[in-house]
N, C-alpha and C positions, 0 to 999 in steps of 0.2 A: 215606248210611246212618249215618255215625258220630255225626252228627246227631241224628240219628230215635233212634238205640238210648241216644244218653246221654240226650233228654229219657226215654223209659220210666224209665231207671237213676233217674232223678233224683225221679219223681214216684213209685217205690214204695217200699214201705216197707220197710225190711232184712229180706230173707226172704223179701219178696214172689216172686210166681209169674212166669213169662212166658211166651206159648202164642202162636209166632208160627208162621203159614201162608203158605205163597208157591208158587207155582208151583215147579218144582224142573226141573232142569236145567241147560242152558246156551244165551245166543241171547237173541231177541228177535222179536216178531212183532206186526204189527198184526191188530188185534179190531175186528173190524166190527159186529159183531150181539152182543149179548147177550143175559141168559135171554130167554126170549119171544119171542124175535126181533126185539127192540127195535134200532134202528139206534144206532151208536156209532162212538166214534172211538179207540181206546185202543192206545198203544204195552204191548203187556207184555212183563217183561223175567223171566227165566227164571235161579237163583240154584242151585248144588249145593247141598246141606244141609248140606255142611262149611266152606264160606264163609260163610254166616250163623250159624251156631256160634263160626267166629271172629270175627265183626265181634264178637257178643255177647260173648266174653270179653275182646278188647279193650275194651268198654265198660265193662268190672267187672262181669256178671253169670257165675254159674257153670254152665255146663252140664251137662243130667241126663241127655238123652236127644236123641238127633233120628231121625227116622222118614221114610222114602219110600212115599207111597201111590199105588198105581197102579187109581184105578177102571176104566179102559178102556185099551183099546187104543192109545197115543198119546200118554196123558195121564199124567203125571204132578206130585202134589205134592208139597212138602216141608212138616216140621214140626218145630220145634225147642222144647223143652222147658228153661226157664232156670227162675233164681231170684236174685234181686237179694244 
């Protein structure tokens, strides 16, 4: 991830925005199906929304906001609100 978040840091522009979505939680589980019911193979891996807050202030962006949405029962996401 410290990766991932210094290329974002890198390619925007000072002030730029940052609107990143993740599954939220903790854990890890494999995905079989996707929308449709398409077959797949996918590990996903499941992040608190205070952990990726901080990976991003570690990377040099500042955080505005983070959010947990829960559409259903089970389910929940995370959203972290930066700016470079």
């Amino acid at each position: 991830m410290p990766a991932v978040l210094a290329g974002f840091f890198r390619v925007l522009r000072p002030g730029g925005p940052l609107l990143l979505g993740f599954h939220s939680g903790t854990g890890s589980r494999l995905k079989t199906e996707g929308y449709g019911g398409h077959p797949m193979r996918v590990q996903v891996h499941s992040r608190p929304t205070a952990r990726v807050a901080g990976w991003l202030v570690a990377a040099g962006f500042t955080v505005e906001a983070e959010m947990v949405h829960r559409p259903a029962p089970g389910v929940e996401g995370g959203f972290v609100f930066a700016h470079r």
